[in-house]
C-alpha positions as CSV (number, residue, x, y, z in Angstrom):
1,X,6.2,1.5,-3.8
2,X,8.7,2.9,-1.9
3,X,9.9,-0.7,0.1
4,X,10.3,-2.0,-3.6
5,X,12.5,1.1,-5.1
6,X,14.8,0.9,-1.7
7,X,15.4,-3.0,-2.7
8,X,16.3,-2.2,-6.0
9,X,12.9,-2.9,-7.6
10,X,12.7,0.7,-9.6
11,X,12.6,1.6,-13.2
12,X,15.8,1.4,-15.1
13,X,16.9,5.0,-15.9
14,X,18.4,4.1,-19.2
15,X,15.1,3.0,-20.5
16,X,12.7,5.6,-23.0
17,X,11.1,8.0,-20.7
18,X,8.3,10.0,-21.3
19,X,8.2,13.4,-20.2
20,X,5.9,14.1,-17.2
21,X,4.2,17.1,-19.1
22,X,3.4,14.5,-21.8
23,X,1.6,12.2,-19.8
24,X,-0.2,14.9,-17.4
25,X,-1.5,16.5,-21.1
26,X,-2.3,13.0,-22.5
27,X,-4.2,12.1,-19.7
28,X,-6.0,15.5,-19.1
29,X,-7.0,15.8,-22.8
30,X,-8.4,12.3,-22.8
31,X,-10.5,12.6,-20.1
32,X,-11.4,16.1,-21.3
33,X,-12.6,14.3,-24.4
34,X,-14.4,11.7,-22.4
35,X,-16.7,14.2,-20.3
36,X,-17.0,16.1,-23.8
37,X,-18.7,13.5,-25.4
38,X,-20.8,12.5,-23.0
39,X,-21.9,16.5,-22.7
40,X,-22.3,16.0,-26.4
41,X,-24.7,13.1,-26.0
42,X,-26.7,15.0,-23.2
43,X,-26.8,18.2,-24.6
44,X,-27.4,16.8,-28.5
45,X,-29.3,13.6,-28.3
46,X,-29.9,13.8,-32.2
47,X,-26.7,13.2,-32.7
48,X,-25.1,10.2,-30.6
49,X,-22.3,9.2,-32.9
50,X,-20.8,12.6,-32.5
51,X,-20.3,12.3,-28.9
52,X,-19.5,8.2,-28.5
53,X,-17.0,9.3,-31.2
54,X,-15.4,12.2,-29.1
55,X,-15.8,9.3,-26.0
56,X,-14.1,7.0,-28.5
57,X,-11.3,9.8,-28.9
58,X,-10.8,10.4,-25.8
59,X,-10.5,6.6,-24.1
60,X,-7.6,5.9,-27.4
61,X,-6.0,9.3,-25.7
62,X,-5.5,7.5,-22.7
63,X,-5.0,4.2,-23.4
64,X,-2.3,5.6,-26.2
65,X,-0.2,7.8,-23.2
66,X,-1.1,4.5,-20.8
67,X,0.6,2.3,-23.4
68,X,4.0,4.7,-24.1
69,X,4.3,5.2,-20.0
70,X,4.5,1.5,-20.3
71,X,6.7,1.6,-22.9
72,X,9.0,3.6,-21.3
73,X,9.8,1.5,-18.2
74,X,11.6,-2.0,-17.8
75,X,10.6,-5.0,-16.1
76,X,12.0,-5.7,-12.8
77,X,11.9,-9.0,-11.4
78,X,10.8,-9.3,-7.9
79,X,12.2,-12.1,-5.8
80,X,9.7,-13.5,-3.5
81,X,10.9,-14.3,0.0
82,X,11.1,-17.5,1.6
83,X,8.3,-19.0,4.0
84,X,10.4,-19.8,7.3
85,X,9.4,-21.7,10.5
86,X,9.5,-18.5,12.2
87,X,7.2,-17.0,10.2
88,X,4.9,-19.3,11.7
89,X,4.5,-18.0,14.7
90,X,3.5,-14.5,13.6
91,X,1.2,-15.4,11.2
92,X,-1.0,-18.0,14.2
93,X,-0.9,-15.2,16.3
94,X,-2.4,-12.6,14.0
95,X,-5.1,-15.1,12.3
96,X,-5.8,-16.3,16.2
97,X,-6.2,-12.2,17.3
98,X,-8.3,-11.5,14.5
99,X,-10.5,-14.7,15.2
100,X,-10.9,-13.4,19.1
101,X,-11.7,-9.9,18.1
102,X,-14.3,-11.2,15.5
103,X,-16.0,-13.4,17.7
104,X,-15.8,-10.9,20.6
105,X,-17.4,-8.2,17.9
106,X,-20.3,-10.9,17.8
107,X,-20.3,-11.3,21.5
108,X,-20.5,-7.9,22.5
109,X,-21.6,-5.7,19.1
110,X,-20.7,-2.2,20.6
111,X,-17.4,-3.0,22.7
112,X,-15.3,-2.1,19.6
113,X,-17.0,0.9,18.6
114,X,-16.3,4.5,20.0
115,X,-18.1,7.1,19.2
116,X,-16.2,10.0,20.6
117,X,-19.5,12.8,19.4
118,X,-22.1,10.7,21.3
119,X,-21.9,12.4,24.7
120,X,-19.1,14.8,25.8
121,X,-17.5,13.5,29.1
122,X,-15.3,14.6,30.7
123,X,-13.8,11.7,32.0
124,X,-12.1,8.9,30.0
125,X,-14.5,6.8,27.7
126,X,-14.8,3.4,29.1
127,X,-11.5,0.8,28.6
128,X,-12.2,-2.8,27.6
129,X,-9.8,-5.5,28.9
130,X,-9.9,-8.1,26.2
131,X,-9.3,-6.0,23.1
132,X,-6.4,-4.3,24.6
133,X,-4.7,-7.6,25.7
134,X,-5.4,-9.1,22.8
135,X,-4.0,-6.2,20.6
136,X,-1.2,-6.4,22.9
137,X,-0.5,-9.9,22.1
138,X,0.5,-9.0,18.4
139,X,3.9,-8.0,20.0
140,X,4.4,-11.7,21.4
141,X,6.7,-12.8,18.5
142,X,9.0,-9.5,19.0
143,X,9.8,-11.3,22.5
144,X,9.6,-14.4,21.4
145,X,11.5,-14.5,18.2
146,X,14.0,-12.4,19.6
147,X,17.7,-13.6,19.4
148,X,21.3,-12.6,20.5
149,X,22.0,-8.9,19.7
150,X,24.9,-8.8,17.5
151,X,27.3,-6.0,17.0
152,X,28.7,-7.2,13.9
153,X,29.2,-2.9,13.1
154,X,31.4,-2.4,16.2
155,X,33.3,-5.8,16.1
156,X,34.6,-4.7,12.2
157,X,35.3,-1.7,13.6
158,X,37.5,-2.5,16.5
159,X,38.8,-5.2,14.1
160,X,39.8,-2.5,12.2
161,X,41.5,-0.9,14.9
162,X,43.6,-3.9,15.9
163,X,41.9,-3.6,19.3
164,X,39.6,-6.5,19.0
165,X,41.6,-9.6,20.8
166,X,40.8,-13.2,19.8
């Protein structure tokens, strides 16, 4: 949720907004009314309609301060990003790992477990070669895909200066 607000992917501010307090008490009395009627139906089996009516009550409660939190925000578009041929590589390489740990999990059940409350040792618990490497592997495309290091930030800035030279 976060990622998306940082791209611009938030609620519009200039949209109806419920007040917090609203929707805390909207949800807290409907779900107060909701464990009330189902105490009503335990405690007074004689009569059920009383308490799937409180039940009743209490689910409107909710979906009514559901439906004006909805109300109150706009919808945001979200632009879906491009599939490129170097997002190829990344995504092999993780489905091949995952594919190699699986069928080493079937190979060798108790390699990827650890159990640190089995024994106490004192020494390290024992290291297995082929997870590690092929964990390790996942950061393949960061060498890989890795191009020239630009410093666009500190050519505009020397630009700026008039001490950049063509």
């Amino acid at each position: 949720a976060e990622a998306m607000e940082a791209r611009g992917f938030s609620r519009n501010t200039s949209v109806r907004r419920v007040p917090p307090i609203l929707v805390q008490g909207g949800l807290v009395v409907g779900l107060g009314l909701v464990l009330a009627g189902g105490t009503f139906l335990t405690f007074f089996p004689a009569v059920p309609m009383l308490g799937w009516a409180v039940i009743v009550a209490g689910l409107g409660m909710i979906g009514l301060t559901l439906w004006a939190v909805g109300a109150g925000s706009s919808r945001t578009r979200y632009r879906r990003s491009v599939w490129r041929e170097r997002d190829t590589l990344p995504a092999v390489l993780a489905a091949g790992i995952t594919a190699i740990l699986l069928v080493y999990r079937l190979l060798s059940p108790l390699a990827l477990v650890y159990d640190p409350l089995s024994t106490l040792r004192i020494y390290a618990p024992p290291f297995d070669l082929v997870p590690a490497l092929a964990l390790a592997a996942l950061a393949t495309p960061a060498f890989l895909l890795r191009g020239p290091r630009k410093e666009v930030g500190r050519q505009v800035e020397l630009e700026s200066r008039g001490k950049l030279h063509a």
